[in-house]
N, C-alpha and C positions, 0 to 999 in steps of 0.2 A: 504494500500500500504506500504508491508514494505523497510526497510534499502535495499538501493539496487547501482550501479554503473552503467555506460556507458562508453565508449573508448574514451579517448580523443578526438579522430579522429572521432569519430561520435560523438561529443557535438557541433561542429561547430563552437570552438570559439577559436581553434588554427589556428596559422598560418600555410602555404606549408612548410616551414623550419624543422616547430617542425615534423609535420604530417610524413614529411621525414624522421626526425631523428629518432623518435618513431618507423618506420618500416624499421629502419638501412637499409635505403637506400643505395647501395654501391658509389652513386655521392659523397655522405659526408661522411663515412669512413675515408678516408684520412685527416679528420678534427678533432677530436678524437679520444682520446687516446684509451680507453678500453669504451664500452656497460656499463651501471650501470645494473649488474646480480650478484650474491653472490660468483659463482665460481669464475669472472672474478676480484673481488677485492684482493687476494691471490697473484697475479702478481703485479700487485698497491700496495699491502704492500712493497713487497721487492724492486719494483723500489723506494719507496721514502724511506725507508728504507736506502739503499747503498746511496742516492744521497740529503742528512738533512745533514745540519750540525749541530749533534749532543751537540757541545757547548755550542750552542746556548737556548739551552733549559732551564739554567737556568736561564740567564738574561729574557727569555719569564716567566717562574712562577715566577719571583720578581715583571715584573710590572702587571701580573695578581695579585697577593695578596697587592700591593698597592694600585691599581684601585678598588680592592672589599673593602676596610679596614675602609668602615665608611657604608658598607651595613651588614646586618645577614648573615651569608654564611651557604646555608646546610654542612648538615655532607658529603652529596655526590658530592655537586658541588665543595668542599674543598677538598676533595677524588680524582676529576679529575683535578682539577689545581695541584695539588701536583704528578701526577701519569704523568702529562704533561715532568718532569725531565727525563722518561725512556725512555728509546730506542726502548721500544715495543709499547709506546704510540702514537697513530696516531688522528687527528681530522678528524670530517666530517661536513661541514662550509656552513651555509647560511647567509646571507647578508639581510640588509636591511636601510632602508633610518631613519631617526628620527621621523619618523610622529608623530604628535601630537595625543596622546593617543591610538599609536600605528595605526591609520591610518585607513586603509581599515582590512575586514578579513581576509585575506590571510597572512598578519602577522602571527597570533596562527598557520597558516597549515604549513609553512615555517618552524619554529620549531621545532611542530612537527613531520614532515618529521624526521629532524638532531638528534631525540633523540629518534626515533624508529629507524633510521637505526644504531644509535651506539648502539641498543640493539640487532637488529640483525646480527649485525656482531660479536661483542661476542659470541652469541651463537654458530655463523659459526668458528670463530677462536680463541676461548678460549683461546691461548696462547696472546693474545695480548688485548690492553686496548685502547678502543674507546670514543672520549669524543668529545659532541654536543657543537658545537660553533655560536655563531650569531655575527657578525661581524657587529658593528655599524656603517654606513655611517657616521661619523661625519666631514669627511674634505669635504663632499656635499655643494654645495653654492645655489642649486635650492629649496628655503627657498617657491617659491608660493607652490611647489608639496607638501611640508609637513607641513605646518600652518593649516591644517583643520579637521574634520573628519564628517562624518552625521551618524545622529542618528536619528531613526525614523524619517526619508525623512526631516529632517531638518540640516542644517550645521551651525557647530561651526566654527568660523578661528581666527585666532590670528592676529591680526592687527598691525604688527611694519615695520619698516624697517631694511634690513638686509643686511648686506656683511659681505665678510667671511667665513671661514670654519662653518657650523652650529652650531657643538657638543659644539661650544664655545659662544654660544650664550645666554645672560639672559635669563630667564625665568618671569622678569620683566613682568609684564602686563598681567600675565594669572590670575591672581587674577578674574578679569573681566567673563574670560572664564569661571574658575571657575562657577562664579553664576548663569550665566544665565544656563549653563547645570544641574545645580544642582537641577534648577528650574522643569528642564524634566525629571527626572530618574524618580518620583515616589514613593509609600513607600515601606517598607520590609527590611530584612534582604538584600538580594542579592543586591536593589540600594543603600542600608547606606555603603555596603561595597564598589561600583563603586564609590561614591562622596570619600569616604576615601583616598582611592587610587590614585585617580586623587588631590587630596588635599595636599598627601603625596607627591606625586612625582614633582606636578611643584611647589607648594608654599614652598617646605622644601630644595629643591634641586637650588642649584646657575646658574649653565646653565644645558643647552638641552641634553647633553651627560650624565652629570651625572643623569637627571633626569631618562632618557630611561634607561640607566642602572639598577634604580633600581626599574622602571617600570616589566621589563624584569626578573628580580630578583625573583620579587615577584610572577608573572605568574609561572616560569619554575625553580625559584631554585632551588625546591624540586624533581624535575625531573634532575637536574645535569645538568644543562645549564650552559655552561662558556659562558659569552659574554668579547669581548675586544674592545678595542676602540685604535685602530693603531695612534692617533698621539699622538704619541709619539718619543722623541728622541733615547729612547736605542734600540729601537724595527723600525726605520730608521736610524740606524747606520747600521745594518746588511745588510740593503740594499745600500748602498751605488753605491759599483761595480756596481750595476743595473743604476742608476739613473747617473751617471759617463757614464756609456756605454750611454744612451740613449742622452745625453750632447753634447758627442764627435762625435759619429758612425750614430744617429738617427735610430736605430735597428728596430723600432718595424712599422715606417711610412714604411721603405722598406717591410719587411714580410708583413705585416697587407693587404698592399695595393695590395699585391699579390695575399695572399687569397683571398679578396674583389673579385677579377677577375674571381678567381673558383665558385666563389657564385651571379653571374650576374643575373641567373635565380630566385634570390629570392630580396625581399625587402632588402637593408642593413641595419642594424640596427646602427649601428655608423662609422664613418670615423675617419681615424687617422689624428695627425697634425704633423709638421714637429720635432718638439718638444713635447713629450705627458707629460710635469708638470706643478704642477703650483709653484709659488712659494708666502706662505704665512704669512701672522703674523695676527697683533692684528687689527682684520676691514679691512684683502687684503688678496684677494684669484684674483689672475691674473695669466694667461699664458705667460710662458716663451720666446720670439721666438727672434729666429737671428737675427738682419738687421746690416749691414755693420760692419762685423766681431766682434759684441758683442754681450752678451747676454742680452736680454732689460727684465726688467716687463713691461707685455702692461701694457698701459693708468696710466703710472707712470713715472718719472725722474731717476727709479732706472737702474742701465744698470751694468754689469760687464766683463770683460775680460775673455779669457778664463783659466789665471792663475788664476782669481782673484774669478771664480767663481764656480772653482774648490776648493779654500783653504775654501771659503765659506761653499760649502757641507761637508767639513771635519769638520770645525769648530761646524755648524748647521746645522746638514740634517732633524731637525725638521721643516726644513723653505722651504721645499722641499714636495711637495704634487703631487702622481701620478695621472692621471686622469684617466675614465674611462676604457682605451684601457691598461693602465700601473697598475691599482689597481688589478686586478686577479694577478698578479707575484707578486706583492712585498706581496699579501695575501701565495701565496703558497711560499715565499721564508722565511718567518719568522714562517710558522704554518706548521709541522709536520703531512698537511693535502693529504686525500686519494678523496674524492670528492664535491663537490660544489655543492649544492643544490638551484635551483632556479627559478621564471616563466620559461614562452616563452621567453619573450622579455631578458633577460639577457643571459640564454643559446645560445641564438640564436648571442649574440656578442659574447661570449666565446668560439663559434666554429670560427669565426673571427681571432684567436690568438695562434693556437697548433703553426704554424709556428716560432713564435715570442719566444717561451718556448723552440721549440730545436734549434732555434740558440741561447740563452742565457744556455740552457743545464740544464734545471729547469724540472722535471718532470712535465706533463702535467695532471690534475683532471677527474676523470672522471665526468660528467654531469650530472646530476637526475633532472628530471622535479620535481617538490615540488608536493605534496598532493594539488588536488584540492576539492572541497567540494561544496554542495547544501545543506543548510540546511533548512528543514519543520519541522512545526507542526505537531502532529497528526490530529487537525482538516482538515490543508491543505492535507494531503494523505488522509485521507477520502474524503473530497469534489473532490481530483484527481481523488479518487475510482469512486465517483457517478457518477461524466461527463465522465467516461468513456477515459480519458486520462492517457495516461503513460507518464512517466519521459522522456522518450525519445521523447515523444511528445512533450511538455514544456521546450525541448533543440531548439525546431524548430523557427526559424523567426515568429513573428507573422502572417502577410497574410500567410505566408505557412501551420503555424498550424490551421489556420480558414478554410483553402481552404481544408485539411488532414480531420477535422473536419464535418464540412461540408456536404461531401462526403459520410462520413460514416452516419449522422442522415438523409439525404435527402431518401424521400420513393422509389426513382427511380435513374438510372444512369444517373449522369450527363458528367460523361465522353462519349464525341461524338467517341474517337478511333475508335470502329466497325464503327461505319458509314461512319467516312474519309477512311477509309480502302475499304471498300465495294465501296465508289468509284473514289479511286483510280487504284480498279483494272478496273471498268468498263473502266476508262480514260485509260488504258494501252490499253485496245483494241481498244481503238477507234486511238489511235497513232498509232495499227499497220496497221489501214486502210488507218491513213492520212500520213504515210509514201509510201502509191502506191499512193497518185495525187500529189499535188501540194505544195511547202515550204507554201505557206499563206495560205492552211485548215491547218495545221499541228500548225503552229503561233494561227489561230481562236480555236483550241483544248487546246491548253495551256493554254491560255489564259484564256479559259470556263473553266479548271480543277481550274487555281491558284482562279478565284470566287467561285466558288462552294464550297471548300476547306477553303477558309476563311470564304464566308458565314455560314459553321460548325460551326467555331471557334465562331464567332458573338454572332451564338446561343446558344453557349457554355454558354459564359462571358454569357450572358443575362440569364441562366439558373441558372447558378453560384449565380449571384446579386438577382435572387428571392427568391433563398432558403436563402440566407443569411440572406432577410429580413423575412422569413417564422418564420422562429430558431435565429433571432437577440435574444431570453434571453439568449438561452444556450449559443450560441458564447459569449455575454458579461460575464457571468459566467465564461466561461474557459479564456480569455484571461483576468479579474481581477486575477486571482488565476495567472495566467503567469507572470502578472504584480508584486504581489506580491513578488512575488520570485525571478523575475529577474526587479532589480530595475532601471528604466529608460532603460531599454532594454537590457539591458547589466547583466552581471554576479556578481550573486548576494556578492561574495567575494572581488570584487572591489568594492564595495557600499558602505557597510555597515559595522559599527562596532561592534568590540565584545560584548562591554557593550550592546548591544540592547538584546541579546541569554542572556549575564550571567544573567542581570534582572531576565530574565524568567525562566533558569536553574539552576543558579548559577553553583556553581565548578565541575557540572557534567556534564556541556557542555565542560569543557577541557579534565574531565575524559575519554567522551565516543570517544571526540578526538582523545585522545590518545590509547583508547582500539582500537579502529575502521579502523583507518589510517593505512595503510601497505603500506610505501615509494618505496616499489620494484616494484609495482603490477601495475604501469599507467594505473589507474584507476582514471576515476572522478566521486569521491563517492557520494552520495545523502543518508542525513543523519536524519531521525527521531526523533526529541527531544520528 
């Protein structure tokens, strides 16, 4: 069974929103900017093009080469913070949280999403210079989501206590972590290299932010990955006006909740507050909100005026942290960026938000689902081969792919259809007899029809339950192999860690990544080691 894909929309593991948006529904339309398609990015240049402030570009490559200045910088990722100064230089941006040893898989696809689409767009527009950005969550306070990662169905976590923006967090106590992972990887080349790395980045590095930096470094330098790390103050000065507006006006709680309204027919993915910041320092990450004409820190004694808290943001707007709903803008207000790369679930609040962009008059990103990925063994596609299942089989719910399964090795039909059919129609004639006598033969006819009809069904299930135990080895065969791949039910890129593939592949599992991946094509690839 070789390298092969299926459609988002037929893996089953998107949401109505996404499913929507991927077939540019015109209900959502109005919620997005421009479609992620190559021709459609030419229009995206020059609106962000006319509407950057170009100024600003330096002060963004100062605190990029001071954030890099104690990592190795390739020749290329040095090439694209330095090319960051011109006015033809645009980014394409995905995001992610600090997870501990990068998290789940879908990390490396997020990536590489952002650093094949800035090689396809060079190609497409040669005049202009595109450079792959990963924007570190580090003003994040939800420290349970990223203290953990599993490896080979077992999990690591990091045991502290935590407030606070993350990225500023010691690294104090992975020491620990350390060992006992170190104890699982195994021998060889490829795990002396995973212990190093993981050795390297939390033992040598002070907090969480620098370490992922040069976690992230080391993965994708040499692929020209800029990563940034937004708290900063020179790089929240530029947003100021934004975070002032949202102070005074509450801009974004009005739009946001608007849209919310348009988008009834779907799950919400977040709610705005009346104030979307927080304001932080050293161990306080709290939300800002109003109560009787000042502005408070919750569950603090801190409170300010609206002079006072105003001269504050001028003074420090490093003390000033947007949340969720406010972090897309002050991302496209300081990045020189054309599109946003990321799952369902964030896309799906980013379409929550265009309104909130053209009342502040900020060009709005276009959207791109990230690269999603299935990766097997050769021995798992052969054993797929034998049992006679496809990929798209093994995207199926379990009892559905038993039931799919089933069907096909039973020696006779177990589908009863023909027969409810056959008499159904018998039952239609006999309703047209008991419609000449009486309403109660016509009730005694229904009545026989809904038995009979279900007694089918009975037989069905009962048919079903024997063959299953007929062929219980091969059903347990195919659904371990489902199991293996889809770990705890679920998809196997939320699971599982890199280090579990590099072991096995080492650097040609990022390689074929990268060969493999095409960010345009929404496709969910399934990939052969």
């Amino acid at each position: 069974m070789p390298t092969d894909c299926i459609s988002y929309q037929s893996s089953g593991y998107f949401t109505p929103i996404m499913n929507d948006y991927l077939e540019q529904k015109s209900s959502l339309q109005p919620l997005y900017n421009r479609f992620p398609s190559l021709g459609n990015f030419g229009a995206q240049i020059t609106e962000k093009q006319n509407n950057f402030n170009n100024d600003f570009r330096k002060t963004l490559v100062e605190v990029l080469h001071r954030q890099y200045q104690s990592l190795q910088v390739s020749g290329l990722t040095n090439a694209n913070i330095e090319a960051l100064k011109n006015p033809n230089t645009f980014t394409v941006t995905t995001g992610h949280q600090l997870n501990l040893f990068t998290g789940p898989l879908y990390f490396l696809y997020k990536i590489i999403s952002a650093v094949n689409l800035a090689k396809e767009l060079k190609a497409k527009y040669p005049y202009c210079d595109f450079v792959p950005v990963y924007w570190m969550a580090t003003e994040d306070h939800d420290f349970e989501e990223i203290n953990y990662f599993n490896f080979k169905g077992k999990k690591f976590r990091w045991n502290r206590e935590s407030t606070g923006p993350v990225g500023r967090l010691s690294t104090k106590g992975l020491e620990e972590v350390f060992e006992v992972f170190a104890h699982e990887t195994g021998s060889g080349n490829n795990a002396a290299f995973i212990r190093n790395l993981f050795e390297k980045t939390y033992l040598t590095h002070e907090n969480l932010a620098d370490a992922t930096r040069y976690l992230a470094n080391e993965l994708f330098g040499k692929q020209g990955l800029v990563i940034i790390d937004a708290d900063e103050a020179e790089l929240k000065r530029e947003f100021i006006p934004y975070i002032k507006q949202e102070l005074l006006q509450q801009t974004a709680f009005k739009n946001v909740t608007e849209t919310i309204e348009q988008l009834k027919d779907y799950d919400v993915q977040v709610n705005p507050r009346e104030i979307n910041l927080f304001y932080i320092g050293e161990n306080l990450r709290e939300r800002i909100v109003q109560m009787d004409g000042k502005y408070q820190v919750n569950n603090t004694s801190i409170q300010f005026s609206e002079s006072e808290i105003l001269a504050e943001l001028e003074s420090h707007p490093e003390n000033f942290s947007p949340n969720v709903i406010l972090r897309p803008l002050y991302q496209e207000v300081i990045l020189p960026n054309l599109c946003y790369i990321g799952g369902g679930g964030e896309l799906a609040y980013w379409l929550e938000l265009k309104s909130l962009f053209d009342a502040v008059k900020v060009p709005f990103p276009m959207l791109l689902l990230r690269n999603s990925v299935l990766l097997a063994t050769q021995k798992q596609a052969q054993k797929a081969d034998k049992l006679g299942v496809s990929w798209q089989d093994l995207f199926a719910k379990q009892a559905d792919l038993k039931n799919l399964k089933i069907k096909s090795l039973s020696e006779f039909p177990i589908d009863l259809t023909p027969q409810k059919e056959t008499l159904q129609k018998q039952f239609a004639d006999l309703h047209v007899i008991a419609e000449q006598t009486d309403k109660s033969f016509s009730g005694a006819v229904k009545a026989q029809e809904t038995k009979q009809i279900k007694g089918l069904e009975n037989l069905e299930k009962r048919l079903l339950k024997a063959q299953k135990r007929k062929h219980a080895d091969e059903l347990e065969r195919i659904t371990d192999l489902q199991n293996e791949l889809f770990p705890n039910k679920s998809l196997q890129e939320r699971q599982a860690n890199f280090a579990e593939f590099y072991i096995e592949s080492g650097q040609s599992l990022i390689d074929k990544l990268s060969a493999e991946l095409h960010p345009l094509a929404n496709d969910f690839n399934i990939l052969v080691l």
